[in-house]
C-alpha positions in Angstrom: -5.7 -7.2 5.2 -3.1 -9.5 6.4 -0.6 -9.0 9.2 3.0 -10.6 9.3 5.4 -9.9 12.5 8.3 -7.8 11.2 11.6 -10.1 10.6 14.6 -7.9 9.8 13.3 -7.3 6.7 13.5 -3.6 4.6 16.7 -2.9 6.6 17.5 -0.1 4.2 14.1 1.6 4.6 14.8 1.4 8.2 18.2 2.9 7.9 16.8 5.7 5.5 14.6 6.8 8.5 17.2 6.5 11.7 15.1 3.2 12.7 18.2 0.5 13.0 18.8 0.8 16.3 15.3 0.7 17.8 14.0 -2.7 18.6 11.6 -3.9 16.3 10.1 -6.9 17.9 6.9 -4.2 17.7 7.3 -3.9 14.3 4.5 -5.7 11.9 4.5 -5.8 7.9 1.0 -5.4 7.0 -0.4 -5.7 3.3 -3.8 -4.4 2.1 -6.0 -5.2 -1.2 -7.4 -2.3 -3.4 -9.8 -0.6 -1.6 -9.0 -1.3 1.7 -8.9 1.5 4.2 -5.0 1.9 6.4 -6.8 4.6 8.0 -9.8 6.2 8.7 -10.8 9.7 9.8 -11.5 10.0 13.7 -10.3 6.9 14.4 -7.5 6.1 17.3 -3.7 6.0 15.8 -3.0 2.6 16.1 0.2 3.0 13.7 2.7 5.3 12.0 3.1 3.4 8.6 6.2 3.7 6.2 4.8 2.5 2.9 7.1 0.3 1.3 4.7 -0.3 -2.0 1.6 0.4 -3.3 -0.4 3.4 -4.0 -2.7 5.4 -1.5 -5.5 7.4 -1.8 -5.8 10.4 1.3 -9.1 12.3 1.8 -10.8 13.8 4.3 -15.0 14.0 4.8 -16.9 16.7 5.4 -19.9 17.8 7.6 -22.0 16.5 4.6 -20.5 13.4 4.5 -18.9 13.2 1.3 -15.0 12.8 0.7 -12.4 15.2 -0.8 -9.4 14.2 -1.9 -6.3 15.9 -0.8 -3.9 13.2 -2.7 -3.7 10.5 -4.9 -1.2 7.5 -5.4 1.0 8.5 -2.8 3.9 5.8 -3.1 6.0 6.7 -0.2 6.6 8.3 3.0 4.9 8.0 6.1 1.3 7.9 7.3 0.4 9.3 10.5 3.0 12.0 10.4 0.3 14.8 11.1 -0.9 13.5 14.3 2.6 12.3 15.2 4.2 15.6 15.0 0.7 17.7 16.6 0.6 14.6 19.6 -2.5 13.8 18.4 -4.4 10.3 19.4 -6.7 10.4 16.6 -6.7 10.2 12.6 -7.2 13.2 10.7 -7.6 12.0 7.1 -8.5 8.7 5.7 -6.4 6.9 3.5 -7.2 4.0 1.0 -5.6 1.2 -0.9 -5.6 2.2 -4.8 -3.3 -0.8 -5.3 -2.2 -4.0 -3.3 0.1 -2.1 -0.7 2.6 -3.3 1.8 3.3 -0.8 4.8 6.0 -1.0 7.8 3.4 -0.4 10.7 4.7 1.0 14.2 2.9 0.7 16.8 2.0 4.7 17.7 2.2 4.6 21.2 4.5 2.6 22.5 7.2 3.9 19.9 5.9 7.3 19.7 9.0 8.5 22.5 11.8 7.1 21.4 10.8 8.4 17.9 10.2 12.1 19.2 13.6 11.4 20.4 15.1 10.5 17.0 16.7 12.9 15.1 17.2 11.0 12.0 13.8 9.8 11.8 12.0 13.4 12.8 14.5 15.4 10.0 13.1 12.8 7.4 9.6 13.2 8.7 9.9 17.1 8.5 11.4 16.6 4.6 8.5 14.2 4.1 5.8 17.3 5.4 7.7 19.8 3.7 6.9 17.9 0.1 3.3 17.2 0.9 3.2 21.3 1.8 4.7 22.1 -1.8 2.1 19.7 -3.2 -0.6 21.1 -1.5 0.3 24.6 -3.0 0.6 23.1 -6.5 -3.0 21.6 -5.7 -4.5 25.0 -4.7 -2.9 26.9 -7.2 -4.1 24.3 -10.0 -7.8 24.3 -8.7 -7.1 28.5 -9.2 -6.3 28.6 -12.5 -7.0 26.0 -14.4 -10.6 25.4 -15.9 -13.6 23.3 -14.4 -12.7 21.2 -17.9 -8.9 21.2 -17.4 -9.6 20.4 -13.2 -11.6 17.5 -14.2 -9.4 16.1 -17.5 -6.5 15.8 -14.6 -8.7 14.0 -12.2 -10.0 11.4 -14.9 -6.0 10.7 -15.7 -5.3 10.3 -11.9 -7.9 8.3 -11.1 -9.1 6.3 -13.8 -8.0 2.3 -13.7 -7.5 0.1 -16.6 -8.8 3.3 -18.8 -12.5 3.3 -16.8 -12.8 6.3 -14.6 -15.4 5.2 -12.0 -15.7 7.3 -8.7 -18.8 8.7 -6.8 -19.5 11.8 -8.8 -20.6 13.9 -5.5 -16.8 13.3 -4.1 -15.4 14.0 -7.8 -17.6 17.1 -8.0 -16.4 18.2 -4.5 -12.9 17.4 -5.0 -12.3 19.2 -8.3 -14.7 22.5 -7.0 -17.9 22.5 -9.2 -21.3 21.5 -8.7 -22.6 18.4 -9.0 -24.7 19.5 -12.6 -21.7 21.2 -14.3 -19.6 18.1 -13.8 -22.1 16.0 -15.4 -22.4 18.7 -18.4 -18.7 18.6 -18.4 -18.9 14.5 -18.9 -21.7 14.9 -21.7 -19.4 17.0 -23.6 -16.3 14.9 -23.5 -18.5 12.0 -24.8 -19.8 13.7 -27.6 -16.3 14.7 -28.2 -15.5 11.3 -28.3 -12.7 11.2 -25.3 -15.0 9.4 -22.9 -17.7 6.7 -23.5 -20.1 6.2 -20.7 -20.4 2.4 -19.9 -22.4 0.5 -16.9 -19.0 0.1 -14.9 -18.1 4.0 -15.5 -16.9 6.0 -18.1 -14.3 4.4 -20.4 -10.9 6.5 -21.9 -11.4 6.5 -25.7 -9.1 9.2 -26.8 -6.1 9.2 -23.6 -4.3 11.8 -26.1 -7.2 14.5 -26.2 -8.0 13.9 -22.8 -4.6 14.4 -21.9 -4.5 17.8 -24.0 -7.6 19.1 -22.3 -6.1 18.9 -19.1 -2.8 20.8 -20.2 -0.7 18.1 -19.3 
């Protein structure tokens, strides 16, 4: 993680949500490497970010201790508009670096008035939570209908880097609503149809056209 004081930069992001006439000497530019966590669940609000590139990963853990994810490779909006609009101190969800990301981080409570106070800024913020509620839907009603197969074809595309899909197959088995042993007999199947080739590092995309079929994409 490295953190740069804001410098006038991005002045059209600003613009786009009603921040130009704040004063940003508060403002930081922060960038994170894969992997790295911008938030994590329970944790105090230190910032309301505006991504400005990069991909994120959101999830949330349960009483079990393993992670479901509620999105992936979110490229823009903000983070930390949940607790900003419910007054909340702490983080709900955790969100990850899938990619080298650069966010516009505010610092939450010294700004967190005069942005309650901005119009601009909350009708782009409610626009912003109006999306993530229509993709929620979408997500609910995909995990309804489609198959366990179909579920788990989609995650492999989202999630997969460099064609090797390689995540902790409790949190995959979780996220995509099976059990842990029909995910695996899921796997077995798509290798000996040839679409996946299990590897050391993960599972390796052989046929991105089958796989890509299979999911009903």
């Amino acid at each position: 993680m490295k953190i740069n004081q804001y410098k006038n930069e991005y002045t059209k992001l600003l613009s786009k949500y009603g921040l130009l006439g704040l004063n940003t000497d508060g403002f930081y530019l922060i960038e994170y490497d894969y992997g790295e966590t911008l938030m994590e669940t329970g944790s105090q609000m230190k910032y309301i970010m505006i991504i400005i590139k990069g991909e994120t990963r959101v999830s949330t853990t349960s009483a079990n201790g393993r992670n479901l994810i509620l999105s992936y490779y979110v490229q823009e909006g903000i983070l930390g508009d949940l607790e900003f609009m419910t007054n909340e101190d702490y983080v709900f969800n955790t969100v990850t670096a899938q990619s080298p990301t650069l966010v516009l981080a505010i610092p939450y409570q010294e700004y967190r008035l005069s942005l309650m106070n901005n119009l601009v800024f909350i009708r782009k913020l409610a626009q912003d939570l109006a999306f993530k509620t229509m993709d929620n839907s979408n997500n609910y009603t995909e995990r309804s209908l489609l198959s366990a197969e179909a579920r788990l074809c989609r995650y492999i595309i989202a999630t997969s880097r460099n064609n090797i899909f390689m995540e902790i197959m409790n949190d995959v088995a979780m996220s995509t609503g099976m059990s842990y042993r029909h995910l695996h007999r899921i796997l077995a199947k798509l290798c000996k149809e040839e679409v996946l080739e299990k590897r050391v590092n993960g599972y390796y995309i052989l046929d991105e056209k089958k796989l890509k079929s299979l999911a009903e994409l």
